[in-house]
C-alpha positions as CSV (number, residue, x, y, z in Angstrom):
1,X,0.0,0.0,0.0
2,X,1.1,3.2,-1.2
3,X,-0.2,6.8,0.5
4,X,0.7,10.2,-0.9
5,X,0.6,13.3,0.9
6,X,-0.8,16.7,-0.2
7,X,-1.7,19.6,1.5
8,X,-1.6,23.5,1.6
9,X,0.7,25.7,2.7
10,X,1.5,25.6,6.0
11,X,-0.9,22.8,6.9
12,X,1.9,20.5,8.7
13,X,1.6,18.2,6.3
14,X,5.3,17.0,6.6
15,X,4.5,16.9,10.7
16,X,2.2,14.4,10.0
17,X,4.1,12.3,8.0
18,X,6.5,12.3,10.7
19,X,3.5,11.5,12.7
20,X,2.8,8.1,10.5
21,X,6.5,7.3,10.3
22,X,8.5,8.3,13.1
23,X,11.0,10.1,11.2
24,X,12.4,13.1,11.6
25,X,12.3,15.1,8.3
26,X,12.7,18.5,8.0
27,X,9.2,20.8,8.4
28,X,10.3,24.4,7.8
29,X,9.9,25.2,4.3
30,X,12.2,23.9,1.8
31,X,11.8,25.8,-1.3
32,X,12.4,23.0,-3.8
33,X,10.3,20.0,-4.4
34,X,12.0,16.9,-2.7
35,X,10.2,13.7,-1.3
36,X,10.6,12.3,1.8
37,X,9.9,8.7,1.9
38,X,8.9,5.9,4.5
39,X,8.2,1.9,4.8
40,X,6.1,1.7,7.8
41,X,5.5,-1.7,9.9
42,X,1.5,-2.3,10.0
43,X,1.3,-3.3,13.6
44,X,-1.1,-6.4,14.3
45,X,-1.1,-8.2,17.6
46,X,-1.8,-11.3,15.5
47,X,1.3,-11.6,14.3
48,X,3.1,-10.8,17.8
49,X,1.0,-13.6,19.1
50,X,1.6,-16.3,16.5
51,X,5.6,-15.7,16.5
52,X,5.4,-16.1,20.5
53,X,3.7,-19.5,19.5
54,X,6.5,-20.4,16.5
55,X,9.2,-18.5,17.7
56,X,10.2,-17.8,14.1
57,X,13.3,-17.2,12.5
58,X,11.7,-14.1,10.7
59,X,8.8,-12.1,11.4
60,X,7.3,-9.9,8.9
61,X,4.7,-7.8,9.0
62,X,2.5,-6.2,6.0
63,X,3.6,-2.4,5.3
64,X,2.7,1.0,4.3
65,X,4.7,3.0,2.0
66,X,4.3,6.9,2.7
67,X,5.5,9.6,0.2
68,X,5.4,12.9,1.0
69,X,6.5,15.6,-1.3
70,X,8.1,18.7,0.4
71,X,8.0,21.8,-1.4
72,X,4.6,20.9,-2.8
73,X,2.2,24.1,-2.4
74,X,-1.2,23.5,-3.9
75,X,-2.0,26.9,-4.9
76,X,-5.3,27.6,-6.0
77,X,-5.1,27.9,-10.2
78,X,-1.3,27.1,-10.2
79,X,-1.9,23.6,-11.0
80,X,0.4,20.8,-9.7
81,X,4.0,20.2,-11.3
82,X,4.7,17.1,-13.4
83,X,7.1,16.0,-11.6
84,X,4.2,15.7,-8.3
85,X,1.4,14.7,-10.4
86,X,3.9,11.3,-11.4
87,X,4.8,10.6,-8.1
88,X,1.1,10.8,-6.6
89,X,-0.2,8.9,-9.5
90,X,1.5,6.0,-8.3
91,X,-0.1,5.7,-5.2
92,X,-2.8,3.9,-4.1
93,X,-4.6,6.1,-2.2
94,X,-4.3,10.3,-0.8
95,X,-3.7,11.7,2.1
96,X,-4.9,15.6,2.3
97,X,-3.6,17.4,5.4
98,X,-6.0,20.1,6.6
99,X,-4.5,22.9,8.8
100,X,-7.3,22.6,11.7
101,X,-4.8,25.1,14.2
102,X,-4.6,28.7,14.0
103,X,-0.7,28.4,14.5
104,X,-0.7,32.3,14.3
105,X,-1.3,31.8,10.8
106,X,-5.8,33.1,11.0
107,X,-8.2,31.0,11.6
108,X,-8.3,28.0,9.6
109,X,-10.7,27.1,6.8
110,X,-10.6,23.1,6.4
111,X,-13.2,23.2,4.1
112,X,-12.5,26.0,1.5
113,X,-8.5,23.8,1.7
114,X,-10.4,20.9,1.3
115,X,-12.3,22.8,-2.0
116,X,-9.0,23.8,-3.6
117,X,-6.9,21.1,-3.5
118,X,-10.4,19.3,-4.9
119,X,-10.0,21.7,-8.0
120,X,-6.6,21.3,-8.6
121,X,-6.5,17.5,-8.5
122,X,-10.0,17.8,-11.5
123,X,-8.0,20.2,-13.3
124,X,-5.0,17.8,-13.8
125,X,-7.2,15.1,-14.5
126,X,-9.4,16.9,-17.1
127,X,-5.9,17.8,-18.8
128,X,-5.5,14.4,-19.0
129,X,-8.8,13.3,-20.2
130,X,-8.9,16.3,-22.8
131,X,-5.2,15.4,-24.4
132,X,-6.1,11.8,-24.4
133,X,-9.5,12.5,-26.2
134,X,-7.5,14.5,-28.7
135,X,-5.4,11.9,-29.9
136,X,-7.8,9.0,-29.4
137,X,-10.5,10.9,-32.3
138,X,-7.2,10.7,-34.5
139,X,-6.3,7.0,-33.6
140,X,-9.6,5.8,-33.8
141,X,-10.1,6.9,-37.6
142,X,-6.8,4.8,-38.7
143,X,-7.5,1.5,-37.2
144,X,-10.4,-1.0,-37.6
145,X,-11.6,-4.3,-35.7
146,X,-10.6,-5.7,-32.1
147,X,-8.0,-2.3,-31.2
148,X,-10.6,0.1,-32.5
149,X,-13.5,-1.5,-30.4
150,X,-11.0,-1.2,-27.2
151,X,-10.1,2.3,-28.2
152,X,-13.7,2.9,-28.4
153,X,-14.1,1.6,-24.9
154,X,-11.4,3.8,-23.6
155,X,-13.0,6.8,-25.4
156,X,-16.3,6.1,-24.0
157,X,-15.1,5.7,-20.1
158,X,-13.3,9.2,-21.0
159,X,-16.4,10.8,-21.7
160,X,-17.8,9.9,-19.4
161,X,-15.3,11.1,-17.2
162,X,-15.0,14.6,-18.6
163,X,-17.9,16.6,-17.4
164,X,-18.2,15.6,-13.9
165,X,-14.8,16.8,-13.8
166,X,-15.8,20.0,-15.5
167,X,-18.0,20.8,-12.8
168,X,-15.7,20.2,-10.1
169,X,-16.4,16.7,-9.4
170,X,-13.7,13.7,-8.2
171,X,-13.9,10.5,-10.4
172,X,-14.3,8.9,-7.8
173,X,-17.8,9.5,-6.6
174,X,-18.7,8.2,-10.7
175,X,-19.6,4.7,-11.1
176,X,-17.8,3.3,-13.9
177,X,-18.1,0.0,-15.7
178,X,-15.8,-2.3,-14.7
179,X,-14.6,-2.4,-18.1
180,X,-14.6,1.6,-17.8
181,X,-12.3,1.4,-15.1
182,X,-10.0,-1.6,-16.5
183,X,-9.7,1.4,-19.4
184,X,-8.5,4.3,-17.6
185,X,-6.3,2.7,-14.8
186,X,-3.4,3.6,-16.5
187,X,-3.8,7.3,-16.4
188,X,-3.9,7.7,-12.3
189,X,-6.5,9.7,-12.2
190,X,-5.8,11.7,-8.7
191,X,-9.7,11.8,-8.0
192,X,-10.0,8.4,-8.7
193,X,-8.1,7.5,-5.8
194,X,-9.3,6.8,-2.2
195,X,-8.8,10.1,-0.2
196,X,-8.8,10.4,3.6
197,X,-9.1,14.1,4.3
198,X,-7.3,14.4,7.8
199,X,-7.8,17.5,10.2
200,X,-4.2,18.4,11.6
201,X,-5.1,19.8,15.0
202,X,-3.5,21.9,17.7
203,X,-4.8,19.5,20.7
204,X,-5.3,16.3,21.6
205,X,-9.0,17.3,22.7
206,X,-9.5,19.2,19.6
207,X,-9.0,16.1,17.3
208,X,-11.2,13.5,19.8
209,X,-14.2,16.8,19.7
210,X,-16.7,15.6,17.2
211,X,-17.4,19.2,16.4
212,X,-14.2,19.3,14.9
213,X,-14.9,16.6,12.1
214,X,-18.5,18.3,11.9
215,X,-17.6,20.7,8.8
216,X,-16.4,17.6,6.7
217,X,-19.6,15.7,7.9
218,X,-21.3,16.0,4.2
219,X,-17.9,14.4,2.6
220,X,-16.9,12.1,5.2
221,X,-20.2,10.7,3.2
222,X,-18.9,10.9,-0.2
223,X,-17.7,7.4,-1.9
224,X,-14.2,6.3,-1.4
225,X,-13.5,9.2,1.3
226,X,-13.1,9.1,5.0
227,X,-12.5,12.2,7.1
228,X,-10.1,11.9,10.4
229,X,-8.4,14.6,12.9
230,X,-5.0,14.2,14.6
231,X,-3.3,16.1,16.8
232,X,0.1,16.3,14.4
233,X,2.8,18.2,16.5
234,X,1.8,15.9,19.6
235,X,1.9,12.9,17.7
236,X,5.3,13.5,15.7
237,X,6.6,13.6,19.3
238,X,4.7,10.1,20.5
239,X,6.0,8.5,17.1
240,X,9.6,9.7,17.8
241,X,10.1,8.4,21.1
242,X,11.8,5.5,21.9
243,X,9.1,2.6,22.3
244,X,9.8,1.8,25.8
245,X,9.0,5.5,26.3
246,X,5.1,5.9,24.4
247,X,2.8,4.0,26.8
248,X,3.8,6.7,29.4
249,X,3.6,9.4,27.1
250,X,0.0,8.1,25.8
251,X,-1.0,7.9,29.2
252,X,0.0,11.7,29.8
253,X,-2.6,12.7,26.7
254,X,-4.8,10.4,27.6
255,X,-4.6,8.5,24.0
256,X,-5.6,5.2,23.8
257,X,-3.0,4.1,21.2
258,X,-1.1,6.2,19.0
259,X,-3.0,8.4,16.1
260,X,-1.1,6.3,13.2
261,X,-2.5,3.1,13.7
262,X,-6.1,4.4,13.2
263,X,-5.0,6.2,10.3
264,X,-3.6,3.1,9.6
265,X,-6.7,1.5,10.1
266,X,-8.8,4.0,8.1
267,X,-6.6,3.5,5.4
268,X,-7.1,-0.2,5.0
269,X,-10.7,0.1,5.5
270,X,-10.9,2.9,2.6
271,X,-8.6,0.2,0.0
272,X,-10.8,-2.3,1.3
273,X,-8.2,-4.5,2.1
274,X,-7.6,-7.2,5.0
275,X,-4.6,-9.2,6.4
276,X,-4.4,-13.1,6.3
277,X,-1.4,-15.2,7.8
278,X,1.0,-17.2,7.6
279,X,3.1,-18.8,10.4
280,X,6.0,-21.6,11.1
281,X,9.4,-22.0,12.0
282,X,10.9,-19.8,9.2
283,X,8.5,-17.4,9.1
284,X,5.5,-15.6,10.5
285,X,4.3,-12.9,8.2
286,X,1.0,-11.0,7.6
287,X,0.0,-10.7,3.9
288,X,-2.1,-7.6,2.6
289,X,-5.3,-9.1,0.0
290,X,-8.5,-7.0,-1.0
291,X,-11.3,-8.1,0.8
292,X,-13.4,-10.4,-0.9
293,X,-10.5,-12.4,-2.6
294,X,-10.8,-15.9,-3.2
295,X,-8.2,-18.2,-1.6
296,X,-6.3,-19.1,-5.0
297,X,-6.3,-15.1,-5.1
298,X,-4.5,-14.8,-2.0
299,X,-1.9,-17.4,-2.4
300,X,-1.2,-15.6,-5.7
301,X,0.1,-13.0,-3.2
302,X,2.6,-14.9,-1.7
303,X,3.9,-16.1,-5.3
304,X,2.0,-16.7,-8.8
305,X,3.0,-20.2,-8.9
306,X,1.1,-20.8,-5.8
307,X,-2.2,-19.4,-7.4
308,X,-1.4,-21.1,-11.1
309,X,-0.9,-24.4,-9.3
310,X,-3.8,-24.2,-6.2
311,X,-4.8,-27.1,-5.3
312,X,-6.5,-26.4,-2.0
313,X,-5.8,-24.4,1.5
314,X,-5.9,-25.4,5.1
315,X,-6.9,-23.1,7.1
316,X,-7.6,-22.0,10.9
317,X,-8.8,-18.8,12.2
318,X,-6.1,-16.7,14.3
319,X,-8.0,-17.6,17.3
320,X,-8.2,-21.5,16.9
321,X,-4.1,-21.2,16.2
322,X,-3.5,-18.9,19.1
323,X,-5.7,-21.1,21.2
324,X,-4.1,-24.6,20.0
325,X,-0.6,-23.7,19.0
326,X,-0.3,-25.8,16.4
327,X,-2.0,-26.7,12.7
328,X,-2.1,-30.0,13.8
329,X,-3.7,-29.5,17.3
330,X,-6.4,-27.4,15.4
331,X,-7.3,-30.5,13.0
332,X,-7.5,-32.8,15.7
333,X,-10.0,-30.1,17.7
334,X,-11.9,-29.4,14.3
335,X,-10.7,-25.8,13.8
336,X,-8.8,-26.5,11.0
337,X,-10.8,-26.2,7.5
338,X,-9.8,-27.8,3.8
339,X,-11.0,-24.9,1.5
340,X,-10.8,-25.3,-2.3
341,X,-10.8,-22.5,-5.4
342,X,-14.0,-21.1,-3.9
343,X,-13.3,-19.8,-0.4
344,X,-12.9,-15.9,0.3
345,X,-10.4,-15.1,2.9
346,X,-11.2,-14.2,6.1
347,X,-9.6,-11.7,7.7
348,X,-7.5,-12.9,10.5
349,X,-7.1,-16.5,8.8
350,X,-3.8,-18.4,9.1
351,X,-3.4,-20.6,5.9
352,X,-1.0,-23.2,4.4
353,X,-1.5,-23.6,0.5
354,X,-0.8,-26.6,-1.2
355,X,-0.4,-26.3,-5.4
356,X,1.5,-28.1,-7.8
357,X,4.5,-27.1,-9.2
């Protein structure tokens, strides 16, 4: 899973990726575009409990990849650079930082920041759509048969895509075929992507008010978009601390756990996506599957020969394994299932595939 970053001026967008990542990157003003980068450790007690159990020679747990580009200023009619627009349309979802804290900077405006970066992410995209749609009523008078009916297709899902983005609106609140969508994946549409709007606040009590989230109320509606609020300065100094040092520092604020994990959290839930396991002697490890995938889907995961040669899956929930210890103790107690081609995962399950080579 891959998150991108953007935000206004001065909305401590960088803070909060040091928030989600612990690091320690630079937050006064650059003046150049550079990217700060992050692989972040998904924590899941699952996978703590399981290598107590196996006592693994590795464990490994799924991961978040944050990119953050410093230097970024969304500035209303400026558009966003190239070199941004590339590095944001490889992500799998957006994270928009909203200055929630006066900061001595006025009082903040969540919304009308929320509004703006809106319009330039449908800008870019109707560039896109427009030049595409250009070339496409060329290409589609010099070719004939099977790559003129799927240029057709691609010209249709971009019409259909233009004028909701003429009047302002994300792709991603349009419901598009799925052969629509198969179409214009390539292009990274920015407001086809997921998008968690996040409040940074100035206090802990500010982000847990639910007045605070109460502006964004109508888009926290919206399809594919979530609204949060985190107290950013506070937790860039939780995520920094040395782990022995947080619980007492939580405890201080009154947080239950830190602010990442439910972003975290949020995050998955927006990709729709859920964790199964894996767990022995070499290795205990947490993969990351859309929910809803079918068990030769998930083994595909691990490794395409695994989901070219499925034969079946044995499989346990986490709390049969955590309760039994073993695969085996779990067959002989009847918590451990054969499933064939058609299972969906579960999330939580802890599966051994078997498949021919």
């Amino acid at each position: 899973m891959e998150i991108g970053l953007l935000g206004m001026p001065a909305s401590g967008k960088t803070t909060i990726f040091n928030a989600l990542t612990g690091q320690a990157a630079a937050t006064a003003p650059s003046g150049k575009l550079e990217i700060n980068q992050a692989i972040v450790a998904v924590p899941d007690p699952r996978v703590d409990r399981l290598a107590q159990i196996f006592d693994p020679r590795k464990t490994t747990y799924a991961s978040i990849h944050y990119v953050d580009i410093v230097g970024l200023q969304v500035t209303e009619g400026a558009g966003l650079p190239q070199q941004a627009l590339t590095l944001l349309g490889n992500t799998d979802m957006l994270l928009v930082v909203l200055r929630a804290f006066d900061g001595g900077l006025g009082a903040p405006d969540p919304v009308a920041d929320a509004e703006a970066i809106d319009l330039e992410m449908t800008v870019s995209d109707l560039q896109k759509v427009e030049n595409r749609l250009e070339r496409l009523q060329k290409q589609l008078l010099r070719v004939a048969g099977a790559e003129r009916d799927a240029l057709r297709l691609e010209a249709d899902a971009l019409e259909r895509a233009r004028p909701p983005l003429e009047s302002g609106q994300p792709l991603r609140e349009i419901d598009f075929t799925p052969e629509q969508r198969k179409a214009i994946r390539g292009f990274q549409f920015l407001t086809l992507k997921p998008a968690l709007y996040l409040l940074n606040c100035e206090s802990v009590e500010q982000a847990g008010d639910p007045a605070t989230l109460a502006p964004l109320a109508e888009r926290a509606q919206r399809p594919s978009t979530a609204v949060a609020a985190l107290a950013g300065e506070i937790e860039q100094e939780i995520a920094q601390l040395p782990p022995a040092d947080r619980a007492e520092f939580l405890a201080t604020y009154g947080i239950e756990k830190p602010g990442s994990e439910r972003i975290i959290q949020l995050s998955y839930d927006l990709l729709g996506l859920m964790s199964f396991l894996t767990a022995g002697k070499d290795e205990v490890r947490a993969w990351t599957v859309a929910r809803g995938a079918s068990a030769p889907e998930a083994a595909g995961v691990i490794h395409t020969d695994f989901q070219k040669g499925f034969i079946r899956a044995e499989v346990a929930s986490f709390e049969a394994l955590s309760q039994y210890g073993t695969m085996k103790a779990c067959r002989e107690n009847g918590q451990l299932r054969t499933e064939g081609k058609g299972y969906i995962m579960q999330d939580g399950d802890v599966v051994e595939f078997l498949f021919s080579r």
